[in-house]
matplotlib code that plots the C-alpha trace (Angstrom):
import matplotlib.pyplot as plt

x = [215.0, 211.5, 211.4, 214.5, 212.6, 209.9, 212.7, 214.2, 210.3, 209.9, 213.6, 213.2, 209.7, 211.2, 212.8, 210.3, 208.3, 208.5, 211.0, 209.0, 205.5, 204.5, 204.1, 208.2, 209.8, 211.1, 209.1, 210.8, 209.7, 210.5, 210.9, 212.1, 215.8, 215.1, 213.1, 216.4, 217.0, 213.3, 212.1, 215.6, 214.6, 211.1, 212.6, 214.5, 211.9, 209.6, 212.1, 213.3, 209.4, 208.4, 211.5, 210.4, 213.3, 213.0, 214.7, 214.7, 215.4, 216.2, 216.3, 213.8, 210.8, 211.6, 213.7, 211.2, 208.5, 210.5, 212.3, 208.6, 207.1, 210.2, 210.1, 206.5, 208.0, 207.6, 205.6, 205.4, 206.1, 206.7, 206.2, 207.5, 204.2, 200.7, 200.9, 204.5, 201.9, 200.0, 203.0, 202.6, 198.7, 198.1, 200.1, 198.7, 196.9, 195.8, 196.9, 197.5, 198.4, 201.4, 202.4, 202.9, 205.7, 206.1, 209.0, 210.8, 213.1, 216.4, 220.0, 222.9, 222.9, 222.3, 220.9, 223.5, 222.0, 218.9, 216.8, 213.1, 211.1, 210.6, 210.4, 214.1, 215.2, 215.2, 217.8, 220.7, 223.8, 222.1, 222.8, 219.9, 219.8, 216.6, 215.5, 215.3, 211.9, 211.9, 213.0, 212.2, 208.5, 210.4, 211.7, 208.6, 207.2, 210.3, 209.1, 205.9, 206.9, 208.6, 206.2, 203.3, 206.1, 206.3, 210.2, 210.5, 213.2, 214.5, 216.6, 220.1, 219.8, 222.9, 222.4, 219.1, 219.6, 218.5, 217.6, 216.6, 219.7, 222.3, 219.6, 220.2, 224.0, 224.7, 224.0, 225.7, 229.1, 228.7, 228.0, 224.4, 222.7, 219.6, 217.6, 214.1, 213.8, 212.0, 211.8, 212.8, 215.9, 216.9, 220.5, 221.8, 223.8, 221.1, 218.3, 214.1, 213.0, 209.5, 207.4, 203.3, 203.4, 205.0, 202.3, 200.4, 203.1, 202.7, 201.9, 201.5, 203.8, 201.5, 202.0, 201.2, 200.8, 201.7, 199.3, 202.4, 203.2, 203.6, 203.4, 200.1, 200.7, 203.7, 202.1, 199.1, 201.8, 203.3, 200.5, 199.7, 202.9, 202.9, 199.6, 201.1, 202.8, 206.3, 206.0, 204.8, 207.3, 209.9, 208.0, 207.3, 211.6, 212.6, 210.5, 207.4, 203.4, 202.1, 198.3, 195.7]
y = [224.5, 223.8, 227.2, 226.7, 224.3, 226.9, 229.6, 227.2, 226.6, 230.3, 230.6, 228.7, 230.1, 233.4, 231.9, 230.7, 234.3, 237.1, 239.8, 242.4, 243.1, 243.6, 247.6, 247.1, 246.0, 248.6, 250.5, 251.1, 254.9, 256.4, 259.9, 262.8, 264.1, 267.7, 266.7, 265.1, 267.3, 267.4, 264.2, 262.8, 265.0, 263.2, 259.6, 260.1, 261.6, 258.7, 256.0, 258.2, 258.1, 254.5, 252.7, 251.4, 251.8, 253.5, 252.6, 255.5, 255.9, 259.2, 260.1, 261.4, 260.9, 258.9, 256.8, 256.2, 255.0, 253.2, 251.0, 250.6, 249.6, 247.3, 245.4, 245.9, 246.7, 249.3, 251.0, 254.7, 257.4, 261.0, 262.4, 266.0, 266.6, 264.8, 264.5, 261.8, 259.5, 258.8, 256.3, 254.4, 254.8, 250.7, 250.5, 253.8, 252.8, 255.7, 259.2, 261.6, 265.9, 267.0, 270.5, 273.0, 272.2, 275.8, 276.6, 279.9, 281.8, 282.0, 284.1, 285.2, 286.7, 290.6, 289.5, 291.2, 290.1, 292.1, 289.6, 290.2, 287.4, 284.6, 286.6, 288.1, 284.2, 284.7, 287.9, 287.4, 286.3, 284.4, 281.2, 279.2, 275.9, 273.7, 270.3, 267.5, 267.3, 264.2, 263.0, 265.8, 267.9, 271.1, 270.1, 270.0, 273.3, 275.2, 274.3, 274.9, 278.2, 279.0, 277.6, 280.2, 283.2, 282.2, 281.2, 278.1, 277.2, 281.1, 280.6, 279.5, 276.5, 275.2, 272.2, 269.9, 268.7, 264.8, 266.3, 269.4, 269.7, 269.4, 272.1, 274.4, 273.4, 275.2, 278.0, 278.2, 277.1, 279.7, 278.3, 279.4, 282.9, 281.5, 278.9, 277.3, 275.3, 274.7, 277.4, 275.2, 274.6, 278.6, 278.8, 282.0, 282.7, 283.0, 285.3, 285.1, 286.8, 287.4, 286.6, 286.6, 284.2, 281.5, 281.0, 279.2, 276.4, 275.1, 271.7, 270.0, 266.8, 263.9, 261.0, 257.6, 254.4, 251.9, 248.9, 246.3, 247.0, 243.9, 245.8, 247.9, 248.5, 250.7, 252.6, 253.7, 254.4, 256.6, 258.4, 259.6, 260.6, 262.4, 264.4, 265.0, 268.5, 267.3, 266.6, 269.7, 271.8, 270.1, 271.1, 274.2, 274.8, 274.3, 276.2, 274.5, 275.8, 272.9, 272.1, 271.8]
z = [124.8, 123.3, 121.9, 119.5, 117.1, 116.8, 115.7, 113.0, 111.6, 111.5, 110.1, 107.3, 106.2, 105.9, 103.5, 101.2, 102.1, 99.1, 100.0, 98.4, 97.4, 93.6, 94.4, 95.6, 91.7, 90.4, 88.1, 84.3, 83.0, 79.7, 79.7, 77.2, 77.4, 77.4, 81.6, 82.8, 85.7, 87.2, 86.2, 88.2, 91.4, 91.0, 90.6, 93.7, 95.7, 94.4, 96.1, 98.9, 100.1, 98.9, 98.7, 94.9, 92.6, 89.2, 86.1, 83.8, 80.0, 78.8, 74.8, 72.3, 71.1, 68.7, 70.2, 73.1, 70.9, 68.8, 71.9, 73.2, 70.0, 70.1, 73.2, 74.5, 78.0, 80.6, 82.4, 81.9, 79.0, 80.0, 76.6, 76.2, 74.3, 74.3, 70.3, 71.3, 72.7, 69.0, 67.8, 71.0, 71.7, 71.6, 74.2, 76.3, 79.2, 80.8, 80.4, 83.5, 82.5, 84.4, 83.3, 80.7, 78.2, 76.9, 73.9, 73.7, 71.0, 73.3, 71.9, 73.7, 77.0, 76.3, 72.7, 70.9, 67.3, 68.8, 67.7, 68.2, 67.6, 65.1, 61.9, 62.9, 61.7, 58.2, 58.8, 56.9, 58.9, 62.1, 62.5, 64.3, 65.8, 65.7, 67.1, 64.6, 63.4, 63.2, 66.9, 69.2, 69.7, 70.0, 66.1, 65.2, 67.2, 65.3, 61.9, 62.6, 63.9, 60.9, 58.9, 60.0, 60.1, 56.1, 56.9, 55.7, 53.9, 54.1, 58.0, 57.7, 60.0, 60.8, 62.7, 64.0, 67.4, 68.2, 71.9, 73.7, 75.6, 72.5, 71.0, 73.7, 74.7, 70.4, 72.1, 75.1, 73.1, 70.3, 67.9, 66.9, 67.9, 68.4, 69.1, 70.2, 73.6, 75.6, 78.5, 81.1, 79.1, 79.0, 81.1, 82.9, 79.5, 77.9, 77.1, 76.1, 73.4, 74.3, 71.4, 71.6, 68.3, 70.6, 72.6, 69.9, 70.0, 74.2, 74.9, 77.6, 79.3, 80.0, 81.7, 79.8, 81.9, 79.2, 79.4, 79.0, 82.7, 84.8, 88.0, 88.3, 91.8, 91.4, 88.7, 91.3, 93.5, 91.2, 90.2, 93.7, 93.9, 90.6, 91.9, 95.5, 97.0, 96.8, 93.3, 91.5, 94.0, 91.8, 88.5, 89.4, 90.6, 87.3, 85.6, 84.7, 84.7, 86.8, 85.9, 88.0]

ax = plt.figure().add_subplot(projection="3d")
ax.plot(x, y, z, "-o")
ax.set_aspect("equal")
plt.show()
């Protein structure tokens, strides 16, 4: 009988006890539309293994740095290029490299335009799908692509897409015969042109710890995920260059 007081004490402190510590609230990431497949496999891996939920936002670039500049929240950006971060650099924290980010010239499966690399653009009768320069680093690689090849203005873009996978969906629809993704983007339907000149044009994914988070203890936690085994297995399943 004397022990039952001592159980409703330590009953009702529990109640006045945090459920969780800081490390436990979820963590709010950013990331680019066109890494919505292995960045998901990492997000569940993350809170399979820690049990810290993650809140992630999808779209472009521009969309990203615009919602950050906006409401000063969050605590990572998974830029789909290291030059995304420049919009957003007051609020960059620290900056870990994840992987390669490398774009491609993709066509049709068996390339029946025989298409051969980016000067074949300006040919008369393809119709090529880009990313919106504007919104999307792979819209900016293709015009600077074009650009160098002297093409500007001379490729009979149809269409700009907002995000990597509407880019890349044009072509597995039929309605463009080529355009430029991002490798990890390239479906069974379709085909790489290998072209040395795209080489020039691969960038790397970085992830930004934005300085606005109020939970620095998932962040670490995150991190060392970000850096462990498990983590750059996924990368490397879909088709990314992890770096060292």
């Amino acid at each position: 009988m004397k022990r039952f007081p001592l159980l409703c004490v330590a009953a009702a402190l529990l109640l006045f006890l945090p459920l969780s510590s800081p490390a436990a609230e979820a963590l709010h990431v950013y990331c680019g539309a066109g890494m919505t497949k292995p960045f998901g496999e990492i997000a569940k891996a993350f809170t399979q293994k820690t049990r810290v939920n993650m809140e992630v936002t999808y779209a472009n670039a521009g969309q990203i740095q615009s919602q950050i500049n906006t409401a000063q929240e969050g605590d990572f950006f998974i830029a789909g290029a290291a030059e995304e971060l420049k919009p957003v650099q007051k609020y960059v924290s620290a900056r870990r490299d994840l992987v390669k980010h490398i774009p491609v010239l993709a066509v049709a499966k068996g390339n029946p335009k025989h298409i051969r690399g980016i000067r074949d653009l300006g040919n008369e009768g393809l119709r090529v799908v880009l990313g919106d320069a504007k919104a999307t680093p792979i819209g900016k690689i293709a015009d600077k692509a074009l650009a160098d090849a002297g093409l500007t203005g001379k490729v009979n873009v149809v269409s700009r897409g907002v995000t990597a996978p509407s880019i890349f969906n044009a072509l597995n629809v039929g309605e463009c015969d080529a355009v430029i993704v991002w490798k990890e983007n390239v479906s069974p339907a379709m085909d790489i042109v290998a072209d040395p000149a795209m080489d020039a044009y691969v960038k790397t994914i970085p992830a930004a710890s934005l300085s606005v988070s109020t939970n620095p203890e998932g962040q670490k936690l995150f991190l060392d995920f970000l850096n462990s085994d498990e983590a750059r297995a996924i990368w490397e399943k879909y088709g990314y260059v992890v770096l060292n």
